[in-house]
MDTraj code that builds the backbone (N, CA, C; nanometers):
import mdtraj as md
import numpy as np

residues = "UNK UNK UNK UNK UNK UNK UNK UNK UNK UNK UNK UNK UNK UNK UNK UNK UNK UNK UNK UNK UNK UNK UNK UNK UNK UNK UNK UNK UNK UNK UNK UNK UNK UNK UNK UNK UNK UNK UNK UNK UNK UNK UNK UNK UNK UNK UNK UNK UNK UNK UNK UNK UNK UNK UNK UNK UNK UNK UNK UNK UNK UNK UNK UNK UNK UNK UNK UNK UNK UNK UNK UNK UNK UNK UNK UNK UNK UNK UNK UNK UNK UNK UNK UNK UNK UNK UNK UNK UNK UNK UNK UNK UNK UNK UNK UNK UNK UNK UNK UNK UNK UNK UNK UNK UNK UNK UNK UNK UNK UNK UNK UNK UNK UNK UNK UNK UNK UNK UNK UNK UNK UNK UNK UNK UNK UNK UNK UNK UNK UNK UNK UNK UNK UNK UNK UNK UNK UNK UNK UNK UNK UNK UNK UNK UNK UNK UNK UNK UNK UNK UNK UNK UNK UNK UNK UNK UNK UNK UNK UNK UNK UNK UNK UNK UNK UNK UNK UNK UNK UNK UNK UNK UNK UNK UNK UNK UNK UNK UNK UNK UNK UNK UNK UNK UNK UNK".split()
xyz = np.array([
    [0.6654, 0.4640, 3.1376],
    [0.7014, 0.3246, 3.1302],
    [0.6056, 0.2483, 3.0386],
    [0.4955, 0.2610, 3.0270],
    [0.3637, 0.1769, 3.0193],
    [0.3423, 0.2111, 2.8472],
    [0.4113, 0.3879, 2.7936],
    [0.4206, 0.4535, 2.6925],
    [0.5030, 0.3516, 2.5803],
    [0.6629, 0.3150, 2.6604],
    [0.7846, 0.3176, 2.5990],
    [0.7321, 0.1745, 2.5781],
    [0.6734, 0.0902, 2.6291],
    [0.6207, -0.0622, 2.6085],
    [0.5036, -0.0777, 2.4914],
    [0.4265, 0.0386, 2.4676],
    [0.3470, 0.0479, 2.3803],
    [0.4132, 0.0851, 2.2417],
    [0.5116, 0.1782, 2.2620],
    [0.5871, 0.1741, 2.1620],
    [0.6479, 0.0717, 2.1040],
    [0.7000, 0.0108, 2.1868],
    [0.7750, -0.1259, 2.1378],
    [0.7019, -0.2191, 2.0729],
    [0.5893, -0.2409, 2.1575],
    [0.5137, -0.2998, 2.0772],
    [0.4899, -0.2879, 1.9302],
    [0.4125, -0.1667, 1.8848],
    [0.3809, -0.1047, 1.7487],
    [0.4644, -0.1205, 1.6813],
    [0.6360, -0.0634, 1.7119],
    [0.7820, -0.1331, 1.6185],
    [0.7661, -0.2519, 1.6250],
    [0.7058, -0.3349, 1.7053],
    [0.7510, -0.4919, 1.6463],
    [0.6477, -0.5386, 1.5720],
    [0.5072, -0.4568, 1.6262],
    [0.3851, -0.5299, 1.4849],
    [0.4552, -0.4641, 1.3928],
    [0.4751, -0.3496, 1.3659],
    [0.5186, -0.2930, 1.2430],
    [0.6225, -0.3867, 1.1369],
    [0.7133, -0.4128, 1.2198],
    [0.8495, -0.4903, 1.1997],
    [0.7820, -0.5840, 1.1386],
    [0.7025, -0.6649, 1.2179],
    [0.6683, -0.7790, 1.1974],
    [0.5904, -0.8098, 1.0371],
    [0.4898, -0.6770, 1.0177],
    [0.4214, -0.6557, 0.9201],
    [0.5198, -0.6384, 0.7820],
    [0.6042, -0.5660, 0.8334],
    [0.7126, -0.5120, 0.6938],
    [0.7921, -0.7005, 0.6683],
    [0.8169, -0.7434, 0.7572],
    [0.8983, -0.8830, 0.7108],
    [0.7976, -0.9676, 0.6660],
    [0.6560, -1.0053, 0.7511],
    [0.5910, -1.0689, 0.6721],
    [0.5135, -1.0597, 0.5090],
    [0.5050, -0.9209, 0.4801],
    [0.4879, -0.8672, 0.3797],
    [0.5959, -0.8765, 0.2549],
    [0.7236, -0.8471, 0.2936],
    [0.8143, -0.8856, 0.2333],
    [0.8113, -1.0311, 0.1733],
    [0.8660, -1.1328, 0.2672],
    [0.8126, -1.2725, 0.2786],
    [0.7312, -1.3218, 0.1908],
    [0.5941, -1.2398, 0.1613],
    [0.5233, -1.2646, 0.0611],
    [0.5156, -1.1787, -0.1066],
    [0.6126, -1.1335, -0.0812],
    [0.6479, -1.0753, -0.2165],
    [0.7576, -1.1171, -0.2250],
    [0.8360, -1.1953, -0.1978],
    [0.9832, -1.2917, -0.2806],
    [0.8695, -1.4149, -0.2919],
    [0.8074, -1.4590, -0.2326],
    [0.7740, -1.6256, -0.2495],
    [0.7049, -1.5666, -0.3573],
    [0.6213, -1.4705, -0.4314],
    [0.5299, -1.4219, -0.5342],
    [0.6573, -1.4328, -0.6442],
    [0.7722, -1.3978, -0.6010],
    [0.8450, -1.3349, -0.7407],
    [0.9231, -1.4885, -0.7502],
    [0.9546, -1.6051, -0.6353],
    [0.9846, -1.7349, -0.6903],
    [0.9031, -1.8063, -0.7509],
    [0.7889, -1.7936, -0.7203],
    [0.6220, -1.8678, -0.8354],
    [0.6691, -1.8478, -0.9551],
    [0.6935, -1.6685, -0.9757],
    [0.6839, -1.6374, -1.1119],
    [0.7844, -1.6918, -1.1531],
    [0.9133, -1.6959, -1.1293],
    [1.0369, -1.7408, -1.2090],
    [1.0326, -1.9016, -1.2227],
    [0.9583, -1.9772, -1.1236],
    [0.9672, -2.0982, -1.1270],
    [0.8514, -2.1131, -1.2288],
    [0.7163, -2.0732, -1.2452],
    [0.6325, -2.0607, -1.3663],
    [0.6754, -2.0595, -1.5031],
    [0.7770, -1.9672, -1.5218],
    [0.8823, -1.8939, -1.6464],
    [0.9486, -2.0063, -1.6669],
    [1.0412, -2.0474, -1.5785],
    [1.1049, -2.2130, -1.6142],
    [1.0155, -2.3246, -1.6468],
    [0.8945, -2.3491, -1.6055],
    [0.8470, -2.4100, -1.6708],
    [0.8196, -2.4443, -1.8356],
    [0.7342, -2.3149, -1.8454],
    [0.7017, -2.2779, -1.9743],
    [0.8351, -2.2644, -2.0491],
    [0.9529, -2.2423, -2.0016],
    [1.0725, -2.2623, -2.0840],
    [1.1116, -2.4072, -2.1007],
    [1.1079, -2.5028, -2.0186],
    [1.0865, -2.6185, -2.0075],
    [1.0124, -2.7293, -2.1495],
    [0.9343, -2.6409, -2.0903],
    [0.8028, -2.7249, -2.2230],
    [0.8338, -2.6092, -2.3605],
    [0.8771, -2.5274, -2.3981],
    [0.9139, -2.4941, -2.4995],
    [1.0277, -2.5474, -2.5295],
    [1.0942, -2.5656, -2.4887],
    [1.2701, -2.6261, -2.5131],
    [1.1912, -2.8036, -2.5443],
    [1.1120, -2.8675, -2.4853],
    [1.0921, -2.9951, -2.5616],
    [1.0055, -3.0084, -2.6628],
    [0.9296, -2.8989, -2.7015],
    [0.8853, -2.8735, -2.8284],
    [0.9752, -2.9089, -2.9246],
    [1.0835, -2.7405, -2.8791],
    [1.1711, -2.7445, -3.0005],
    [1.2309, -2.8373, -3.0214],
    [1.2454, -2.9649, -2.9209],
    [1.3368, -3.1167, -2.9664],
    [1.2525, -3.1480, -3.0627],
    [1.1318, -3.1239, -3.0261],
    [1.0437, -3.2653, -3.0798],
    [1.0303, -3.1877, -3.2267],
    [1.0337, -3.0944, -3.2907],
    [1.0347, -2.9803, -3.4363],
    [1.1254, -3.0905, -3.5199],
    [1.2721, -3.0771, -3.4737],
    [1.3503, -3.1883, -3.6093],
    [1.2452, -3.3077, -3.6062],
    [1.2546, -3.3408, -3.5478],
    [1.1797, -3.5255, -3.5543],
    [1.0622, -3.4993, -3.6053],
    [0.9773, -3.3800, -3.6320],
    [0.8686, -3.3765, -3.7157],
    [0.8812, -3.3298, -3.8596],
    [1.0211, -3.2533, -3.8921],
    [1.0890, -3.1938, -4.0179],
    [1.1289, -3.3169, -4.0957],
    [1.1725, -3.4039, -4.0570],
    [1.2563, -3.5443, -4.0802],
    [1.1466, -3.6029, -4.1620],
    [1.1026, -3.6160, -4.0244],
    [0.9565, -3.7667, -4.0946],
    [0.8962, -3.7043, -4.2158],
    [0.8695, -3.5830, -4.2187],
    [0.7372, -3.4782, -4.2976],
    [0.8320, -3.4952, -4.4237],
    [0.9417, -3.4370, -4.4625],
    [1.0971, -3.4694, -4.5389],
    [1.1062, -3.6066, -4.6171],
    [1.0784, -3.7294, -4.5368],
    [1.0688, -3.8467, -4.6224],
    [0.9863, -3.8476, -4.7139],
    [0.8966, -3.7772, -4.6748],
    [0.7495, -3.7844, -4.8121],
    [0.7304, -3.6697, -4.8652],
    [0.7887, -3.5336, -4.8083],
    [0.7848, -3.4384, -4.8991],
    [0.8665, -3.3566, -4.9402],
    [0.9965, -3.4042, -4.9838],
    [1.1544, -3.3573, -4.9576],
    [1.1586, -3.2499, -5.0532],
    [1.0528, -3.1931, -5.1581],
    [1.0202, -3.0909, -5.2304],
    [1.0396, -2.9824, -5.1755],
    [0.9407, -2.9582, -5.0305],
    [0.9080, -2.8416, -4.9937],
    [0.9904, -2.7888, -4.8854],
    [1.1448, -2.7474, -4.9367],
    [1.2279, -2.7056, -4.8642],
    [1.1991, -2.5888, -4.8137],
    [1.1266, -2.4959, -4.8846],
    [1.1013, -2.3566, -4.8069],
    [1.0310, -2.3623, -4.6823],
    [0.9375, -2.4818, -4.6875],
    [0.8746, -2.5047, -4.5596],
    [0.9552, -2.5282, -4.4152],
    [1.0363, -2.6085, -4.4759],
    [1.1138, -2.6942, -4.3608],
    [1.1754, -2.5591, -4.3085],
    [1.2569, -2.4572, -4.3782],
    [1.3619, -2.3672, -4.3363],
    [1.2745, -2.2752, -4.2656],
    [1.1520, -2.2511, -4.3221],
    [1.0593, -2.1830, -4.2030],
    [0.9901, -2.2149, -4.0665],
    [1.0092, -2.3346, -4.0625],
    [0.9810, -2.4029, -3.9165],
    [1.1433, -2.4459, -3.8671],
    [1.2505, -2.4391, -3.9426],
    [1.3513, -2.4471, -3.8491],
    [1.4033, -2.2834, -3.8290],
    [1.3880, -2.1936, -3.8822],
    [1.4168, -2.0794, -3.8199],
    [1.3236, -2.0246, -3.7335],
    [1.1921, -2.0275, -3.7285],
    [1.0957, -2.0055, -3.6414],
    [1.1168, -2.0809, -3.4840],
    [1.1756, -2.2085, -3.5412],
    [1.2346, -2.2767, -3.3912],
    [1.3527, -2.2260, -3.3651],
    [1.4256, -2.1683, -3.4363],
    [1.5335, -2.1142, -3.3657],
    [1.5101, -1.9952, -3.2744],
    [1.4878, -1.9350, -3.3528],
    [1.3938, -1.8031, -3.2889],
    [1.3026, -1.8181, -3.0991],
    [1.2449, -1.9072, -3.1495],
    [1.1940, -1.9720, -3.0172],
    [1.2369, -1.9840, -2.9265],
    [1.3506, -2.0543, -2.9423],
    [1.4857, -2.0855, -2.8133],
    [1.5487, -1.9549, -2.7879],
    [1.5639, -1.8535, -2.8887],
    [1.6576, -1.6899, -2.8483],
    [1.6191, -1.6615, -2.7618],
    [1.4518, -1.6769, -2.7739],
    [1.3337, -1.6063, -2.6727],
    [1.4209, -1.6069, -2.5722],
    [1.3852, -1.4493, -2.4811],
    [1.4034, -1.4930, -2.3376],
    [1.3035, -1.4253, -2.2615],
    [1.2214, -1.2732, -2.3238],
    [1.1195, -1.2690, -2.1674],
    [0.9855, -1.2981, -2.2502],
    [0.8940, -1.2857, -2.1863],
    [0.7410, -1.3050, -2.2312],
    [0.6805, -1.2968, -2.3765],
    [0.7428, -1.1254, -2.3753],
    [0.7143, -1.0844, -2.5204],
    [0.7789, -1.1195, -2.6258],
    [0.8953, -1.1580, -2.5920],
    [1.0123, -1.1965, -2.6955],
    [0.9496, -1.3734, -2.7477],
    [0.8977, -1.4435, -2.6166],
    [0.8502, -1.5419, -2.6627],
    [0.6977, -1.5840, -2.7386],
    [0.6027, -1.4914, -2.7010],
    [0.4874, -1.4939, -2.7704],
    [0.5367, -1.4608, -2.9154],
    [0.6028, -1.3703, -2.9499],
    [0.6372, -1.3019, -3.1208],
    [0.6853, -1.4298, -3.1781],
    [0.8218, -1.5187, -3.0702],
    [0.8347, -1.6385, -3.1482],
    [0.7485, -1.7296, -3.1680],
    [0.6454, -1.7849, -3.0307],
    [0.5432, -1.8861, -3.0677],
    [0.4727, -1.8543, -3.2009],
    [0.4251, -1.7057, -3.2458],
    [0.3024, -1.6603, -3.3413],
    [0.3816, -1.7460, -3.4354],
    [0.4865, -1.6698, -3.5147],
    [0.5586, -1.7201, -3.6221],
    [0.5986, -1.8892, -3.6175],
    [0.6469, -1.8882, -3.5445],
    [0.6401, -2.0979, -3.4824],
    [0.5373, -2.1410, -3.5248],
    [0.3505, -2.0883, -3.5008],
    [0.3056, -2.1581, -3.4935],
    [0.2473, -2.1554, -3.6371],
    [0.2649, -2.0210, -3.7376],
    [0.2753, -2.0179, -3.8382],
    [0.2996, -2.0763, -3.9250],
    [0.4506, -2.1054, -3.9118],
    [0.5322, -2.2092, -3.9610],
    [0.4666, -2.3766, -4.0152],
    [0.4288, -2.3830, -3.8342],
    [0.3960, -2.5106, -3.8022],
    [0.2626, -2.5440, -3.9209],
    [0.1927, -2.4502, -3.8911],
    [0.0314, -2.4930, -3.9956],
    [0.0602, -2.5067, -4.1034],
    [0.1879, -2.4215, -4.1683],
    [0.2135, -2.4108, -4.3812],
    [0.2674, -2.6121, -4.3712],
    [0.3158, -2.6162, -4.2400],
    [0.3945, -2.7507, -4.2758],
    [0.2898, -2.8661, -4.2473],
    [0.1878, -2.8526, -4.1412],
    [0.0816, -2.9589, -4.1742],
    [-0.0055, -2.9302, -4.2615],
    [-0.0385, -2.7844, -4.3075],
    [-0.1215, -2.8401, -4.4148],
    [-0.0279, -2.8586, -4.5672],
    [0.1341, -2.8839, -4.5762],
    [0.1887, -3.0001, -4.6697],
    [0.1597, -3.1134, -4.6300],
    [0.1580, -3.1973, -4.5398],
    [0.0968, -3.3311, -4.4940],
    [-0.0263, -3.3364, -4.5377],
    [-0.1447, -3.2716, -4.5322],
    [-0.2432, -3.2967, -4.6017],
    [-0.2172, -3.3672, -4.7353],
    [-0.1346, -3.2908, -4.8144],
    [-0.1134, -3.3686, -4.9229],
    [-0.0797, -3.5345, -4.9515],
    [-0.0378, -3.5649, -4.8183],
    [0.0376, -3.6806, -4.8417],
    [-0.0223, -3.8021, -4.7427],
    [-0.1368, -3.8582, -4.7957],
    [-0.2022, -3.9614, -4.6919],
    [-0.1355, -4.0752, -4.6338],
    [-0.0261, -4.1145, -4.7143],
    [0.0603, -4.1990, -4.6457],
    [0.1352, -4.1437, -4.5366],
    [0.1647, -4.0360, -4.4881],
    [0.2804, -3.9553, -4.4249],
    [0.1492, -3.9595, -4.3018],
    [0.0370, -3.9229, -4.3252],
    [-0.0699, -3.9247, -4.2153],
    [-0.1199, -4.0200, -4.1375],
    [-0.0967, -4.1164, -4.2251],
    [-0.0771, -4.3006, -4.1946],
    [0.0298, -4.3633, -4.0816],
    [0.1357, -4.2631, -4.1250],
    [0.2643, -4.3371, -4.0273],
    [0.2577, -4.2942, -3.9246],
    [0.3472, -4.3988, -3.8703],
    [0.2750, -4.4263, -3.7062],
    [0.4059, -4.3613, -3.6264],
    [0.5254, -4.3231, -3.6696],
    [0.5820, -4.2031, -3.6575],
    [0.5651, -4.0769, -3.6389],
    [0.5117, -4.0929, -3.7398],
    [0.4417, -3.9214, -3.7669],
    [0.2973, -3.9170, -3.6796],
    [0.2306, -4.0164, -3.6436],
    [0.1269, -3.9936, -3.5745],
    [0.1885, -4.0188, -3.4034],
    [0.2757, -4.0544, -3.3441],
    [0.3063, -4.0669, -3.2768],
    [0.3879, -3.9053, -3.2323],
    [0.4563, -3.8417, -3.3013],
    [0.5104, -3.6944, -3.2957],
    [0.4118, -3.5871, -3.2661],
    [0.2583, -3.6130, -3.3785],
    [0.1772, -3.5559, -3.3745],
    [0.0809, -3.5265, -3.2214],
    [0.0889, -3.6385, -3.1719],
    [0.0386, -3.6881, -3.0201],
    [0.0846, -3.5844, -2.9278],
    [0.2187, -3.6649, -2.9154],
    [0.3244, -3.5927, -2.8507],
    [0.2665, -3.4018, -2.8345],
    [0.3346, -3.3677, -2.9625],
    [0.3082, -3.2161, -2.9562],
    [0.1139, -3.1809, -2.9195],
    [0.0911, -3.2423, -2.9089],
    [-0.0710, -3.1821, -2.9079],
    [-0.0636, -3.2079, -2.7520],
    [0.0083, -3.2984, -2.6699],
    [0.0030, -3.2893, -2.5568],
    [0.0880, -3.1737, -2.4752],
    [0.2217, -3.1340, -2.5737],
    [0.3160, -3.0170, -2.5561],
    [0.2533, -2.8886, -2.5732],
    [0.1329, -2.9348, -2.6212],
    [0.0876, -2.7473, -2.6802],
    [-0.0451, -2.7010, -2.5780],
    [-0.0988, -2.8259, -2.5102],
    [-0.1609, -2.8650, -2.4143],
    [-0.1510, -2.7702, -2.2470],
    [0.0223, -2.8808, -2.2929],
    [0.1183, -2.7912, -2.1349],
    [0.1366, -2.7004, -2.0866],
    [0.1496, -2.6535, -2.2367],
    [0.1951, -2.4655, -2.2863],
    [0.1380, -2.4101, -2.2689],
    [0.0227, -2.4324, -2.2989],
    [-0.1384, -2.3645, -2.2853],
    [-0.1944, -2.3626, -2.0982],
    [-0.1616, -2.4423, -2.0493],
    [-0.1906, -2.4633, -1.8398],
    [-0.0809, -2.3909, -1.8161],
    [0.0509, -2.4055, -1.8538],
    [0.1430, -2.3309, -1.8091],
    [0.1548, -2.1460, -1.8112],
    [0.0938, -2.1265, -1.9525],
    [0.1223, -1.9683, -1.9570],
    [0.0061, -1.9158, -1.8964],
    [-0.1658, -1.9604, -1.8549],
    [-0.2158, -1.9543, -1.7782],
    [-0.2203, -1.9273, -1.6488],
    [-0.0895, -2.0391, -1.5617],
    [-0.0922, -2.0131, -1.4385],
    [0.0385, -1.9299, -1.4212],
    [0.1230, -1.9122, -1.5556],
    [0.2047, -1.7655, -1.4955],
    [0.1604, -1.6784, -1.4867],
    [0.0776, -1.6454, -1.5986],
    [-0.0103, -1.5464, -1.6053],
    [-0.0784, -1.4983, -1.4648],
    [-0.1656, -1.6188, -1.3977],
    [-0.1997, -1.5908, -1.2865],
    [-0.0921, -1.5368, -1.1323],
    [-0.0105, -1.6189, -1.1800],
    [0.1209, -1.5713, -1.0736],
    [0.1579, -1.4203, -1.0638],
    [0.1839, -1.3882, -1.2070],
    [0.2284, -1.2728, -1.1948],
    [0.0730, -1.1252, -1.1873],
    [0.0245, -1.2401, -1.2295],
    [-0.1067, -1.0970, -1.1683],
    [-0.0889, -1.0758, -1.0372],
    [-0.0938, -1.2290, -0.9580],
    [-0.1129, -1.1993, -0.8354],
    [-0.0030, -1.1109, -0.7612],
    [0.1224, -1.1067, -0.8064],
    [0.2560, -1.0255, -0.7964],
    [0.2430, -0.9211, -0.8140],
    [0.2202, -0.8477, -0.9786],
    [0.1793, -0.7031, -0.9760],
    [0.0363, -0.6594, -0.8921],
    [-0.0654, -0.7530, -0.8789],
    [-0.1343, -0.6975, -0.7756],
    [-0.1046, -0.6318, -0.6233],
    [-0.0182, -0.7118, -0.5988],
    [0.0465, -0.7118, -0.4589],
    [0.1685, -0.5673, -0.4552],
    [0.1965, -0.5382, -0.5936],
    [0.3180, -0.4862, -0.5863],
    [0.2466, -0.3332, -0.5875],
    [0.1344, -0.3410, -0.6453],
    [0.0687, -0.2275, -0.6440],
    [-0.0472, -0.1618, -0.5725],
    [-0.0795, -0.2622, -0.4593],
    [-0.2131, -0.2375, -0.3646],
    [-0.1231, -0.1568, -0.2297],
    [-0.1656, -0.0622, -0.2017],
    [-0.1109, -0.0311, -0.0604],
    [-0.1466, -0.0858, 0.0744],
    [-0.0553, -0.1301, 0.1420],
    [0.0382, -0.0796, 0.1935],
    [0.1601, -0.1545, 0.1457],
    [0.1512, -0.2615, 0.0746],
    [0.2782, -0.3666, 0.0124],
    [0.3628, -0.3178, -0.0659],
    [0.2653, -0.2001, -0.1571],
    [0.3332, -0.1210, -0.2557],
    [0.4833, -0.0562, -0.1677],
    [0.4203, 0.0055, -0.0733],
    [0.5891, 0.0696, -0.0071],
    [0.6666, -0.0509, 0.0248],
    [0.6718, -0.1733, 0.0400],
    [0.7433, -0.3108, 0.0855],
    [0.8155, -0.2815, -0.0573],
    [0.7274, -0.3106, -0.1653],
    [0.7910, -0.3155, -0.2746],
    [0.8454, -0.2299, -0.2878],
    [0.8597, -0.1090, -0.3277],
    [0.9070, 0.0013, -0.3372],
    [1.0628, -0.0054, -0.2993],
    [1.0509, -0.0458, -0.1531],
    [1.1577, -0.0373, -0.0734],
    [1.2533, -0.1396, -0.1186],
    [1.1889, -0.2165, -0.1453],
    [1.2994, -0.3378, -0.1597],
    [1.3637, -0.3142, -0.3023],
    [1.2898, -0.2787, -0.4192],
    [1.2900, -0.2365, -0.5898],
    [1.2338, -0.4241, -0.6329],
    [1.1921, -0.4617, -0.5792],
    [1.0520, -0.5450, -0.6350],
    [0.9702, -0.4918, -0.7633],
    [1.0063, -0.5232, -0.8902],
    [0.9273, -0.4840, -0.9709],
    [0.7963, -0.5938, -1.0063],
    [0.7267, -0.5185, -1.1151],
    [0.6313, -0.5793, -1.1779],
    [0.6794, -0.6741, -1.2945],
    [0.6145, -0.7625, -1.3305],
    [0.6658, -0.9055, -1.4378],
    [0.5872, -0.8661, -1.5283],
    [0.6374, -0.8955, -1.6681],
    [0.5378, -0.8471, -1.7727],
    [0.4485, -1.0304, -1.8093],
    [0.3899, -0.9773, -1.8288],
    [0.2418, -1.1048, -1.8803],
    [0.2927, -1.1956, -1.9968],
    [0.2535, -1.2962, -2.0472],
    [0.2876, -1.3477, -2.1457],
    [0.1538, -1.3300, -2.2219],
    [0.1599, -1.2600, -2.3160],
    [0.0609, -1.2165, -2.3871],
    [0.1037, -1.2765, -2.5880],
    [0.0208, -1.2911, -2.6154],
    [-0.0191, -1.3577, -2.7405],
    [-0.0010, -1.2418, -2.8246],
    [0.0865, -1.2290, -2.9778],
    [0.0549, -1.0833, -2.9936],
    [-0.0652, -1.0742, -3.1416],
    [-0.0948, -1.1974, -3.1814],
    [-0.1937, -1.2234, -3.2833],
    [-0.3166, -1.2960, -3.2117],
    [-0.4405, -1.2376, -3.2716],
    [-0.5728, -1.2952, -3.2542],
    [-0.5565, -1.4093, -3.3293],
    [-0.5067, -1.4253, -3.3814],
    [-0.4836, -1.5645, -3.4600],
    [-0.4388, -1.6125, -3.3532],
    [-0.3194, -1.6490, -3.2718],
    [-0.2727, -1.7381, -3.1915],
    [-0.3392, -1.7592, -3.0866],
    [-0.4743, -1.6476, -3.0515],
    [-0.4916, -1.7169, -2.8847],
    [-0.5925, -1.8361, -2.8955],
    [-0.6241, -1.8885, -3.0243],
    [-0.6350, -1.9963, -3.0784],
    [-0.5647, -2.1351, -3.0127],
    [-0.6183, -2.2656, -2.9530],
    [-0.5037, -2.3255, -2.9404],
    [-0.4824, -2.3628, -3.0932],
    [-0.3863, -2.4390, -3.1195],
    [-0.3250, -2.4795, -3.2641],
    [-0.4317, -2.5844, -3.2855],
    [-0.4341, -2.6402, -3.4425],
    [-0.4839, -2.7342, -3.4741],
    [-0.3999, -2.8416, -3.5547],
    [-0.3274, -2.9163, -3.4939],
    [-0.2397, -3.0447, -3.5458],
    [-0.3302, -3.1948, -3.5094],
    [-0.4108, -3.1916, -3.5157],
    [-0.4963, -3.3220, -3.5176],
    [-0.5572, -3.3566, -3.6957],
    [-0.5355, -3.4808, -3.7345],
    [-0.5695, -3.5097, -3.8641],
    [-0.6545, -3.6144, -3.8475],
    [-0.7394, -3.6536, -3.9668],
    [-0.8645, -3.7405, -3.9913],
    [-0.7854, -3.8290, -3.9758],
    [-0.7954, -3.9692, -3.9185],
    [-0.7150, -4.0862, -3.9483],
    [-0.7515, -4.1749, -4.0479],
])
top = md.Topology()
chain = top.add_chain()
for i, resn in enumerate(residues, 1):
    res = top.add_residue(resn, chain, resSeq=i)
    for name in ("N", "CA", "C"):
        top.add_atom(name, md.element.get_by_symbol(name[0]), res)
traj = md.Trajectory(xyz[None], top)
């Protein structure tokens, strides 16, 4: 009698252990996806804010069309993105883009003057800001996820359930883990 009660017991810590464990590997894998929307978030108002910096840059330097077509395909590119890696390859080239086209503004001290263009400039330095806290704390999310997914005894939770691992958002140029530099002398 005293056996079959001890048993029961152990199935229900057990039980108990496998659901609470579980429990904490979906709320790990909603962080991460809600993290991912973020950073998709703040990339998608980047890319608004790209025409409205092509435009203004365009009034004063309507010459340098090759520029423009390389920061609007680099933003296109951006938006295709859909997992981590797909989006770091677009930021590099984005942000590529982005520097050939401010340093054409260098050229043009009036264009650096307007309060348009310095107002866009703001803007994105606070967007690149976001980007920068945001891929940080996915980063951290999903460590803490593949950590979990791979320490035992959670690993068999995971296992069981097919809980995978999230890939990192990783930078794929030493050049980019740079933040950008869009700030000008006034």
């Amino acid at each position: 009698m005293i056996g079959g009660w001890i048993a029961i017991g152990v199935l229900l810590i057990l039980f108990l252990w496998v659901v609470a464990t579980y429990n904490r590997l979906i709320r790990l894998q909603v962080r991460t996806e809600e993290a991912w929307r973020d950073i998709d978030t703040l990339l998608r108002k980047r890319a608004d804010l790209i025409p409205n910096l092509v435009e203004t840059v365009k009034g004063y330097a309507s010459h340098e069309r090759e520029v423009f077509e390389k920061v609007t395909e680099a933003r296109a590119a951006s938006l295709k993105a859909r997992t981590p890696k797909e989006q770091g390859e677009a930021d590099d080239s984005l942000q590529a883009a982005l520097k050939t086209l401010f340093a054409v503004v260098e050229n043009y001290p009036e264009l650096k003057a307007n309060q348009n263009f310095l107002s866009l400039q703001e803007t994105l330095e606070e967007l690149e800001t976001e980007i920068s806290r945001s891929r940080r704390y996915y980063n951290a999310v999903v460590r803490d996820l593949n950590t979990k997914i791979k320490v035992f005894p959670s690993n068999l939770i995971a296992n069981l359930f097919g809980i995978r691992e999230r890939e990192f958002y990783t930078l794929p140029s030493e050049e980019m883990r740079e933040p950008p530099q869009v700030s000008f002398a006034r």
